[in-house]
PyMOL commands that place a pseudoatom at each C-alpha (Angstrom):
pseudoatom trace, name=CA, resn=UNK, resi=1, chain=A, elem=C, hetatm=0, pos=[0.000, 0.000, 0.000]
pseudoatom trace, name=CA, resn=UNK, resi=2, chain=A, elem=C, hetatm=0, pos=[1.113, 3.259, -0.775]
pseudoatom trace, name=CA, resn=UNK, resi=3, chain=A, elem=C, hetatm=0, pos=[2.409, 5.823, 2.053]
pseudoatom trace, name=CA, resn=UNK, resi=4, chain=A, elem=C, hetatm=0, pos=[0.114, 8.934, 2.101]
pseudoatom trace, name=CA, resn=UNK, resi=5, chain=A, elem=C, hetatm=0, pos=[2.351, 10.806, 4.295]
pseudoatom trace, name=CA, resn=UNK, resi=6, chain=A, elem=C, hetatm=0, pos=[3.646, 11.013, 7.742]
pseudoatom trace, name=CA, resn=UNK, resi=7, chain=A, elem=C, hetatm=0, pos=[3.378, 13.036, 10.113]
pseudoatom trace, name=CA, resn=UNK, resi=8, chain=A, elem=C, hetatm=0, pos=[5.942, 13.197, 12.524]
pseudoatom trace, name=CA, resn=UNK, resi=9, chain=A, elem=C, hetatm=0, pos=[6.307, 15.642, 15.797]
pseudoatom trace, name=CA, resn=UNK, resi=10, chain=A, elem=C, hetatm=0, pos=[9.828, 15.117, 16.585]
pseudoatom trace, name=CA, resn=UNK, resi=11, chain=A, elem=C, hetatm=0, pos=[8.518, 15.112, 20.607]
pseudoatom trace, name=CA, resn=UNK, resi=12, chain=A, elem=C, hetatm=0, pos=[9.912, 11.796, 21.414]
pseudoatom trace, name=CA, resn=UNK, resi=13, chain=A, elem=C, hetatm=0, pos=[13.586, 10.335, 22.446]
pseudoatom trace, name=CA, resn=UNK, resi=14, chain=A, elem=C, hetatm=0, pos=[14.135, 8.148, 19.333]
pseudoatom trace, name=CA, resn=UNK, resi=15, chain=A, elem=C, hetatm=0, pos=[16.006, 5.668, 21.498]
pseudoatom trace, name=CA, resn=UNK, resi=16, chain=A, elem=C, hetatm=0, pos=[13.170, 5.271, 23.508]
pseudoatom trace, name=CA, resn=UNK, resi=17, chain=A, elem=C, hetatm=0, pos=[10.221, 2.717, 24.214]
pseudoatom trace, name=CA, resn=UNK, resi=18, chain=A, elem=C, hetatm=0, pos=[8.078, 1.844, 20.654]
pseudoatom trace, name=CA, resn=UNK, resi=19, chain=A, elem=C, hetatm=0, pos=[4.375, 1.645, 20.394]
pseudoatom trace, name=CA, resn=UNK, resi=20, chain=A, elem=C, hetatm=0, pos=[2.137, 0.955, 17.853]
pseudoatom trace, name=CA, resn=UNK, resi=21, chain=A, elem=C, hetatm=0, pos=[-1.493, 0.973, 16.937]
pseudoatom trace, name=CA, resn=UNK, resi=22, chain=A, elem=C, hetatm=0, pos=[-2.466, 0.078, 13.382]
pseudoatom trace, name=CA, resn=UNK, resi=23, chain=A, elem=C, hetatm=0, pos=[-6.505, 0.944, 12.445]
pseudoatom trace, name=CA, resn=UNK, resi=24, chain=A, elem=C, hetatm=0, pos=[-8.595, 0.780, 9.078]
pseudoatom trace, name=CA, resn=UNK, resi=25, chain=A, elem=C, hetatm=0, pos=[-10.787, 3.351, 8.179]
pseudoatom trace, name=CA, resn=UNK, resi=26, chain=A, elem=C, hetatm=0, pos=[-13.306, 3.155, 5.128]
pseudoatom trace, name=CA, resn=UNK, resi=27, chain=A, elem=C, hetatm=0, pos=[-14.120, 5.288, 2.240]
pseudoatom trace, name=CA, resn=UNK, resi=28, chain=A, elem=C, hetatm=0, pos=[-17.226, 5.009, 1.359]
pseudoatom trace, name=CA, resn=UNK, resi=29, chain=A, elem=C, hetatm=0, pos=[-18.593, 7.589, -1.262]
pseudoatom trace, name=CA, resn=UNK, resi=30, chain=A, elem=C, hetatm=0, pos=[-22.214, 8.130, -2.318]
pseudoatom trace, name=CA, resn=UNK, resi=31, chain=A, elem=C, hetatm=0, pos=[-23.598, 10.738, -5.161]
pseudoatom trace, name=CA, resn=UNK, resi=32, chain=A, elem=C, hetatm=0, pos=[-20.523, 13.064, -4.639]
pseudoatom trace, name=CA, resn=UNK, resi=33, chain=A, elem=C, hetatm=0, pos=[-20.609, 12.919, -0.800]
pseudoatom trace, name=CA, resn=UNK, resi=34, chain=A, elem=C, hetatm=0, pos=[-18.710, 10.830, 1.547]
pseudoatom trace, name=CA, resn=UNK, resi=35, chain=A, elem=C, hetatm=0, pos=[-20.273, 8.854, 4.333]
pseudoatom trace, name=CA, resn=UNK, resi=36, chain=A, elem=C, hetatm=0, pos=[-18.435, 10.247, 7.785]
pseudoatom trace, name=CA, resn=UNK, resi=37, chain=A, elem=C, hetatm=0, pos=[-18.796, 9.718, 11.803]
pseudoatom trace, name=CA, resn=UNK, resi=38, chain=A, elem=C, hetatm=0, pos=[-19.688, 13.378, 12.965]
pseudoatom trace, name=CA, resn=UNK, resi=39, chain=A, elem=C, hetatm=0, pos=[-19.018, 14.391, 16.369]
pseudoatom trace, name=CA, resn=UNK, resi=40, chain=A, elem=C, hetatm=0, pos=[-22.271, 16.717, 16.926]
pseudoatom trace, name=CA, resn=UNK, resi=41, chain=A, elem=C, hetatm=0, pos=[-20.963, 17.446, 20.290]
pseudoatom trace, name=CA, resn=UNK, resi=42, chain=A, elem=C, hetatm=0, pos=[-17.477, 18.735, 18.722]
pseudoatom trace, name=CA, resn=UNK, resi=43, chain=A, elem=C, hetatm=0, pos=[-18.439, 19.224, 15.225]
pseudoatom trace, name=CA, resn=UNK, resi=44, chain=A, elem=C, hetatm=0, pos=[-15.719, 17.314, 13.719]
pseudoatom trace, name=CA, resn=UNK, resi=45, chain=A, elem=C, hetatm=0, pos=[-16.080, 14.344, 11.274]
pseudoatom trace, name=CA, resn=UNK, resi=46, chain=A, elem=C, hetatm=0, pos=[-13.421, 11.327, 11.071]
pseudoatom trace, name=CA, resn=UNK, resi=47, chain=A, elem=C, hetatm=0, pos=[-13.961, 7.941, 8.599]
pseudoatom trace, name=CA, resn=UNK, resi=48, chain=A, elem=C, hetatm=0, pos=[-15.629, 4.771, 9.786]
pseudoatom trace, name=CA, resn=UNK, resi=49, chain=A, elem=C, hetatm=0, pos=[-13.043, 2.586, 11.072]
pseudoatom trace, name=CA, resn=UNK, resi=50, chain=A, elem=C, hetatm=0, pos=[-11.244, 1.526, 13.809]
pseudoatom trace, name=CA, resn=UNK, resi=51, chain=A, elem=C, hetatm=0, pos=[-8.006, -0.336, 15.597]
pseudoatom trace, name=CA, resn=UNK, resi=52, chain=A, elem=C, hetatm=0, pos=[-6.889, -3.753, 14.075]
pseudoatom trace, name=CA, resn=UNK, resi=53, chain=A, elem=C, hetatm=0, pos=[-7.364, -6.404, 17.106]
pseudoatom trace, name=CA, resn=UNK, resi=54, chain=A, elem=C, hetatm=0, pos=[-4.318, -9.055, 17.501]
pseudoatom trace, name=CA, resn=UNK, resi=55, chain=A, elem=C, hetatm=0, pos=[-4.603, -11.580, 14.727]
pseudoatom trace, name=CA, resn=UNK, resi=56, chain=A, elem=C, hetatm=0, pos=[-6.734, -9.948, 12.573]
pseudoatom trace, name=CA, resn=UNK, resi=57, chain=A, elem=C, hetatm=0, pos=[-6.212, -8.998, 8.570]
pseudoatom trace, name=CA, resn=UNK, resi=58, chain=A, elem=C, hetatm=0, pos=[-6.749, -5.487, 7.280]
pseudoatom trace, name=CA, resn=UNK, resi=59, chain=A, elem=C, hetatm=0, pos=[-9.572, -6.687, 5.689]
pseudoatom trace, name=CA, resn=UNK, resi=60, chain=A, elem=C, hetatm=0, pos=[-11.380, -8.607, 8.688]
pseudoatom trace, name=CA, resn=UNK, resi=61, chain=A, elem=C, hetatm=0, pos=[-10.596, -5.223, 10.547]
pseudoatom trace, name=CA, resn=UNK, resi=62, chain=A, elem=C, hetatm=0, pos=[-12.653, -3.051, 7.850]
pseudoatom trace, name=CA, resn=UNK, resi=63, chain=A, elem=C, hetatm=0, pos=[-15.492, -5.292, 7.535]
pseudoatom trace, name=CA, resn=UNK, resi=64, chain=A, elem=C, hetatm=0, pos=[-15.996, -5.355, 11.591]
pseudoatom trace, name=CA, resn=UNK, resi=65, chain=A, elem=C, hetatm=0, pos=[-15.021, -1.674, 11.374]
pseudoatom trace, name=CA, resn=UNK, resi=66, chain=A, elem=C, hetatm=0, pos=[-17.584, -0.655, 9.681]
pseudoatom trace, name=CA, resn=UNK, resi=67, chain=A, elem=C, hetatm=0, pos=[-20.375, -2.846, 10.634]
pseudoatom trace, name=CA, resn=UNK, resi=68, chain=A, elem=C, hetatm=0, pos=[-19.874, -1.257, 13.764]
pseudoatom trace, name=CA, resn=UNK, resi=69, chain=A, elem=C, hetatm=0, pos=[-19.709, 2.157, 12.697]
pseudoatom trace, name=CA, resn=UNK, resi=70, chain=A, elem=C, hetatm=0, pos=[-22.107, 2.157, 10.217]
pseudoatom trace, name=CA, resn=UNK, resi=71, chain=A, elem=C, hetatm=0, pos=[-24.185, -0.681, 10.739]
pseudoatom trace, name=CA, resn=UNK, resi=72, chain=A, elem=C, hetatm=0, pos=[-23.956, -2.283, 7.172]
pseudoatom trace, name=CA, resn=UNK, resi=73, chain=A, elem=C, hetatm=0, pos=[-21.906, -4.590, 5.450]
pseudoatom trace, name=CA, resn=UNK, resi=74, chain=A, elem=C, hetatm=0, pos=[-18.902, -3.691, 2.584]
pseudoatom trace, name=CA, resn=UNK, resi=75, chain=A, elem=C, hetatm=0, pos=[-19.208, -5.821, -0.789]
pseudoatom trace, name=CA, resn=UNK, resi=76, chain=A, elem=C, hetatm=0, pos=[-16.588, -7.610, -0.695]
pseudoatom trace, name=CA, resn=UNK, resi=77, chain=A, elem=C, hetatm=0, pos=[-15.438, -6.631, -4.351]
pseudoatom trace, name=CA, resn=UNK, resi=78, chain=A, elem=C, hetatm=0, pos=[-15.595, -2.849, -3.786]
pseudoatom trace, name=CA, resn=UNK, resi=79, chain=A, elem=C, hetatm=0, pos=[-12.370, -2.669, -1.297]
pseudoatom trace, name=CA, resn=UNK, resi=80, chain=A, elem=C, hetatm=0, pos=[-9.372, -1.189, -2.848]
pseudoatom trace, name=CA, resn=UNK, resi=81, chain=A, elem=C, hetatm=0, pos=[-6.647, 0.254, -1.623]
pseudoatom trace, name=CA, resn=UNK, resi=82, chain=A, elem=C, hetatm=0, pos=[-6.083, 4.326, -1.057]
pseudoatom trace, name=CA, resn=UNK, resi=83, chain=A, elem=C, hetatm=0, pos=[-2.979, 4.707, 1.323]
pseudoatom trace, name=CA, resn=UNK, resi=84, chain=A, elem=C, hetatm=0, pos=[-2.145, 4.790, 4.534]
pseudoatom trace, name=CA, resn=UNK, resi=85, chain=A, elem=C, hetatm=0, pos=[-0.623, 7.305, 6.873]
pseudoatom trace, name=CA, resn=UNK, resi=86, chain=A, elem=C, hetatm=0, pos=[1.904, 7.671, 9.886]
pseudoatom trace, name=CA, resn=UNK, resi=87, chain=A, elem=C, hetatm=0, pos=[1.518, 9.926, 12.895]
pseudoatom trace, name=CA, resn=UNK, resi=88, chain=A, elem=C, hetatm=0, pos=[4.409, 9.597, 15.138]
pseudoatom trace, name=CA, resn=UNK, resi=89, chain=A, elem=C, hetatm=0, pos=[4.779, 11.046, 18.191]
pseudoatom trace, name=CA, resn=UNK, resi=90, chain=A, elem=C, hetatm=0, pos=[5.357, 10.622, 22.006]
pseudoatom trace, name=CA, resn=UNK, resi=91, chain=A, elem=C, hetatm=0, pos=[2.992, 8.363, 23.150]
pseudoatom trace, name=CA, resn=UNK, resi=92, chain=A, elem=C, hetatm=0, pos=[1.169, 8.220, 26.650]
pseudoatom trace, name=CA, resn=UNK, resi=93, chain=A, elem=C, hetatm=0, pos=[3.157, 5.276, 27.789]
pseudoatom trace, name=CA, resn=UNK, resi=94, chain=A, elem=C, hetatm=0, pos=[6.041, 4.953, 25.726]
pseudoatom trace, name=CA, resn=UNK, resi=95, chain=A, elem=C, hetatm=0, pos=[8.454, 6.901, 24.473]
pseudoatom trace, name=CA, resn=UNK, resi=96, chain=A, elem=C, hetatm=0, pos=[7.260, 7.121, 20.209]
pseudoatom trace, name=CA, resn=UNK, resi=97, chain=A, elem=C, hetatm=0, pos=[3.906, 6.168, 19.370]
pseudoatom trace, name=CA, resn=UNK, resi=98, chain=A, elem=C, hetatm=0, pos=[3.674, 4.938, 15.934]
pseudoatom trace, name=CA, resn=UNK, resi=99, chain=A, elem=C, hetatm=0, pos=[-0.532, 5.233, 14.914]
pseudoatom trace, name=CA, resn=UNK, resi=100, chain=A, elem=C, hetatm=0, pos=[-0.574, 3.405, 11.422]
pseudoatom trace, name=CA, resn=UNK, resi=101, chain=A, elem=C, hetatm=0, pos=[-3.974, 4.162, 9.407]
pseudoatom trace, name=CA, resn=UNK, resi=102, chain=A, elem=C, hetatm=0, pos=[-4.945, 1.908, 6.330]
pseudoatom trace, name=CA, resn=UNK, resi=103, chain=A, elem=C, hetatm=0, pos=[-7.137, 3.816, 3.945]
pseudoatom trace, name=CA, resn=UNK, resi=104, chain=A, elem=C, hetatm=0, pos=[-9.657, 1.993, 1.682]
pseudoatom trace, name=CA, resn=UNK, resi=105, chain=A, elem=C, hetatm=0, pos=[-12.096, 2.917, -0.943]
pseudoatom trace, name=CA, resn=UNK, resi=106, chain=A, elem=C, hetatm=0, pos=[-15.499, 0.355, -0.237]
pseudoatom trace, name=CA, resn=UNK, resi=107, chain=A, elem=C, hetatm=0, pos=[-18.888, 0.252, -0.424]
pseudoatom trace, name=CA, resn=UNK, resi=108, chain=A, elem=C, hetatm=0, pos=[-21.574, -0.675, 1.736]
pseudoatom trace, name=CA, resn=UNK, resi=109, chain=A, elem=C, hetatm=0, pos=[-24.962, -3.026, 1.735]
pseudoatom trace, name=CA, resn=UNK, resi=110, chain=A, elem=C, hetatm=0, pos=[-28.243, -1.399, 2.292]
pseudoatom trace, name=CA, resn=UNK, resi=111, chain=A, elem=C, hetatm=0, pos=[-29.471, 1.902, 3.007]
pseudoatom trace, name=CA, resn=UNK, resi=112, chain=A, elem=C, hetatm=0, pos=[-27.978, 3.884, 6.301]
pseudoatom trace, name=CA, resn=UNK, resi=113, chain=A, elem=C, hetatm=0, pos=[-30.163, 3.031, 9.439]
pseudoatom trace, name=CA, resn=UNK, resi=114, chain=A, elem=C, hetatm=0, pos=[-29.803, 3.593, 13.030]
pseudoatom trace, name=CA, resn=UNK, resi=115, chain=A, elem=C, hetatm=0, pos=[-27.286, 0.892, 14.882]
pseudoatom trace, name=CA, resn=UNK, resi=116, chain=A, elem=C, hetatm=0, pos=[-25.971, 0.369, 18.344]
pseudoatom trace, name=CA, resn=UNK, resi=117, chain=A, elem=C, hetatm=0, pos=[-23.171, 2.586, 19.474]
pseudoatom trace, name=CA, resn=UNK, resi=118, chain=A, elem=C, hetatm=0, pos=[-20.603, 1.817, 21.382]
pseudoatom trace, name=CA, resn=UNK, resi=119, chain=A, elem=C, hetatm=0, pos=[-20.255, 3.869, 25.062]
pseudoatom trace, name=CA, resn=UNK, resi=120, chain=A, elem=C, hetatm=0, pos=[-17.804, 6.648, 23.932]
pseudoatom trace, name=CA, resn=UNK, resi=121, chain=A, elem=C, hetatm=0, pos=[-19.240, 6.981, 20.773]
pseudoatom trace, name=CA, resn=UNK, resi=122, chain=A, elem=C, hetatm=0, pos=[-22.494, 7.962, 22.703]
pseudoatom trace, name=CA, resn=UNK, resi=123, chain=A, elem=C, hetatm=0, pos=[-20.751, 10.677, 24.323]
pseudoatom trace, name=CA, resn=UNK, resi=124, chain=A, elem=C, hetatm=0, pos=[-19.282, 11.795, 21.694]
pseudoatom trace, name=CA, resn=UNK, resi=125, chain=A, elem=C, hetatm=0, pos=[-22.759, 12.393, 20.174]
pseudoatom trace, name=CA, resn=UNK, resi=126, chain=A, elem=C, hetatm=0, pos=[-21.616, 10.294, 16.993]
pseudoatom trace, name=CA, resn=UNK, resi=127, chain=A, elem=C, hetatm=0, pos=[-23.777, 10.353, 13.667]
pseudoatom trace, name=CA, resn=UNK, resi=128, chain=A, elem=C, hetatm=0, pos=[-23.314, 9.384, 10.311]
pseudoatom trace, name=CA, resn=UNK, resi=129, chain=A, elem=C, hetatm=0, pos=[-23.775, 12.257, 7.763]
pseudoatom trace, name=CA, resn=UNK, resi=130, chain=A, elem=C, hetatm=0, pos=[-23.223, 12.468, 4.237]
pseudoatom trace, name=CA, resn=UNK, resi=131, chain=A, elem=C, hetatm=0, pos=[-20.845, 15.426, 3.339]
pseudoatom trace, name=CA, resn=UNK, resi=132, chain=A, elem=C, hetatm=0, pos=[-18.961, 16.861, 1.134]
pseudoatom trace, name=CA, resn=UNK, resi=133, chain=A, elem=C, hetatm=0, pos=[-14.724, 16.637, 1.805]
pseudoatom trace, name=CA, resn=UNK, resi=134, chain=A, elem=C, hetatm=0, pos=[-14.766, 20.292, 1.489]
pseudoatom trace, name=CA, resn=UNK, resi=135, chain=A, elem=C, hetatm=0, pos=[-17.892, 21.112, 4.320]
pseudoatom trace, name=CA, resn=UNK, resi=136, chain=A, elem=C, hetatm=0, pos=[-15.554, 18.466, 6.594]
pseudoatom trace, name=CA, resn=UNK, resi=137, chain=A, elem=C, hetatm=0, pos=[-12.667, 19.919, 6.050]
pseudoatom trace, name=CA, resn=UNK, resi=138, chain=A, elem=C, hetatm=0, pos=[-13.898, 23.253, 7.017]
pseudoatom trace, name=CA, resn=UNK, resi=139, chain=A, elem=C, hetatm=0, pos=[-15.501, 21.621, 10.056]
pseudoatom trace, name=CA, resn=UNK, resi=140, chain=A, elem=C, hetatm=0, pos=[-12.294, 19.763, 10.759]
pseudoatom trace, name=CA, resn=UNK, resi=141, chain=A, elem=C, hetatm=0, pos=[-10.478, 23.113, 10.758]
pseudoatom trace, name=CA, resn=UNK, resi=142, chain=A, elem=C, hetatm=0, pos=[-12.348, 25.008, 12.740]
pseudoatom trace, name=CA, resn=UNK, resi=143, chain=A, elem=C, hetatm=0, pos=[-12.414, 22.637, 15.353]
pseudoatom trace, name=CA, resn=UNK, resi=144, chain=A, elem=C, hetatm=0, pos=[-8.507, 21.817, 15.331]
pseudoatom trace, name=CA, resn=UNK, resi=145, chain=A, elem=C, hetatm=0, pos=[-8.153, 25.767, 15.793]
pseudoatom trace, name=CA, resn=UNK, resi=146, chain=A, elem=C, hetatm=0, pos=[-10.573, 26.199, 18.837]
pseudoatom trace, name=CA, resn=UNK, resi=147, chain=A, elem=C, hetatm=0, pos=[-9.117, 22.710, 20.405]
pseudoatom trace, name=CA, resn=UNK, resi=148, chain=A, elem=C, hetatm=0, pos=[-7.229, 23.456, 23.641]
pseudoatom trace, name=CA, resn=UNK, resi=149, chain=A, elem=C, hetatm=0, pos=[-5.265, 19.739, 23.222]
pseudoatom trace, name=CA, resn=UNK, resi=150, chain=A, elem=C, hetatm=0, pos=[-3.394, 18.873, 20.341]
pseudoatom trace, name=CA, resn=UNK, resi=151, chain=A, elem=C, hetatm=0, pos=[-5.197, 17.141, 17.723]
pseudoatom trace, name=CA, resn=UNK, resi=152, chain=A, elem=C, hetatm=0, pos=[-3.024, 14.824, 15.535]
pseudoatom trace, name=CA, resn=UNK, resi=153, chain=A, elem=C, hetatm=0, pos=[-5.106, 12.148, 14.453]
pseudoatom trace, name=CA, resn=UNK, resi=154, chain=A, elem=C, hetatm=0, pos=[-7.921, 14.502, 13.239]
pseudoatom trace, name=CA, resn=UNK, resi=155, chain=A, elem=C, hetatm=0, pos=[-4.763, 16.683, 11.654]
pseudoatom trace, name=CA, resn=UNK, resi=156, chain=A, elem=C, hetatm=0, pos=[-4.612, 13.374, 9.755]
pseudoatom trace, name=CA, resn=UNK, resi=157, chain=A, elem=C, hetatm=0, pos=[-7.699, 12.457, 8.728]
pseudoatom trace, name=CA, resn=UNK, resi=158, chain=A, elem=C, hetatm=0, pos=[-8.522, 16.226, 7.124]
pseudoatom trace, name=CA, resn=UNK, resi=159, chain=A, elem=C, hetatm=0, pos=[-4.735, 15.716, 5.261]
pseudoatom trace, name=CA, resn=UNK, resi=160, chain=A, elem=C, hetatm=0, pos=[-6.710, 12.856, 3.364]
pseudoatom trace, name=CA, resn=UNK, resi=161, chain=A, elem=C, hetatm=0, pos=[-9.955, 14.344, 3.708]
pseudoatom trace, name=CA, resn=UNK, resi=162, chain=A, elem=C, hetatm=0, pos=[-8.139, 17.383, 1.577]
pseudoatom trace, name=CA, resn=UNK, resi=163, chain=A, elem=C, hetatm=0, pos=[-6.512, 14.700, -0.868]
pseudoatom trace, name=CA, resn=UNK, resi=164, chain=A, elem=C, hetatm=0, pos=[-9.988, 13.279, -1.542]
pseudoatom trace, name=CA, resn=UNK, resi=165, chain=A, elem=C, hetatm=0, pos=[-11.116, 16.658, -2.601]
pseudoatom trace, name=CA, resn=UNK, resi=166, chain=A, elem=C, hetatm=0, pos=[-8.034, 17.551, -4.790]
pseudoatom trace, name=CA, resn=UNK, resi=167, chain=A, elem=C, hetatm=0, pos=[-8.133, 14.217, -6.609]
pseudoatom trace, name=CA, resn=UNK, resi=168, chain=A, elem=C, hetatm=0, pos=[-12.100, 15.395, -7.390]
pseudoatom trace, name=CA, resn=UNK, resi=169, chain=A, elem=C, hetatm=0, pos=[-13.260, 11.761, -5.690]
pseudoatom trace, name=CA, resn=UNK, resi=170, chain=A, elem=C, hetatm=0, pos=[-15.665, 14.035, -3.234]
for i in range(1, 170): cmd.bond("trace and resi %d" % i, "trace and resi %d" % (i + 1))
show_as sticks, trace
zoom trace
């Protein structure tokens, strides 16, 4: 799979302790507009998708991924490969944290309905919405500037989000 970028913070002690998280996220698009988890408490949007559990394939990962998220199945023979991207930084308990995000164009099963959410995602206010990768970016902005903590992985996710739009996919 192609590298998208990395992003790097140079906060760490390179000789230090390694972490690392690898996740999937989908990228699902539907008459022009992309299918996103917004944050109505925050008003920021991210991909469906989510961390890769020991022993499981990239694939197995997005089809769990974004049942969850989305509550609908991918077809199988839509999933094709984007990118992925690198945030490295100093990590909570080790020295570099190394979050590796898989990127893949799918599509989903079935019309959008309401699902189960998981605990944080119900305090996060979570909802699907179909947008446009230029009304998330904005969105994404904004709330990156008014964010008192540093916001990385959302940094990320508009970097592609911003890709998506340039390549004229949505």
């Amino acid at each position: 799979m192609r590298i998208l970028f990395d992003i790097d913070k140079n906060n760490y002690d390179p000789d230090g302790t390694r972490g690392y998280r690898p996740s999937c996220m989908g990228i699902i698009v539907r008459g022009g507009r992309l299918v996103m988890i917004y944050s109505s408490k925050k008003g920021y949007y991210m991909f469906p998708g989510g961390g890769i559990m020991r022993r499981e394939s990239l694939d197995e990962t997005l089809f769990r991924e974004i049942n969850i998220g989305t509550g609908l199945e991918i077809e199988r023979a839509s999933i094709s490969e984007y990118g992925s991207v690198r945030i490295i930084e100093k990590g909570d308990y080790e020295d570099i944290f190394i979050n590796e995000t898989f990127y893949y164009f799918c599509s989903v099963i079935g019309d959008f309905t309401e699902h189960e959410i998981e605990d944080y995602e119900s305090e996060e206010c979570f909802v699907l919405k179909f947008v446009t990768a230029a009304d998330a970016i904005a969105a994404n902005e904004k709330y990156i500037a008014d964010s008192p903590i540093d916001e990385t992985a959302l940094e990320g996710v508009t970097r592609v989000l911003r890709m998506l739009r340039d390549e004229n996919i949505a």
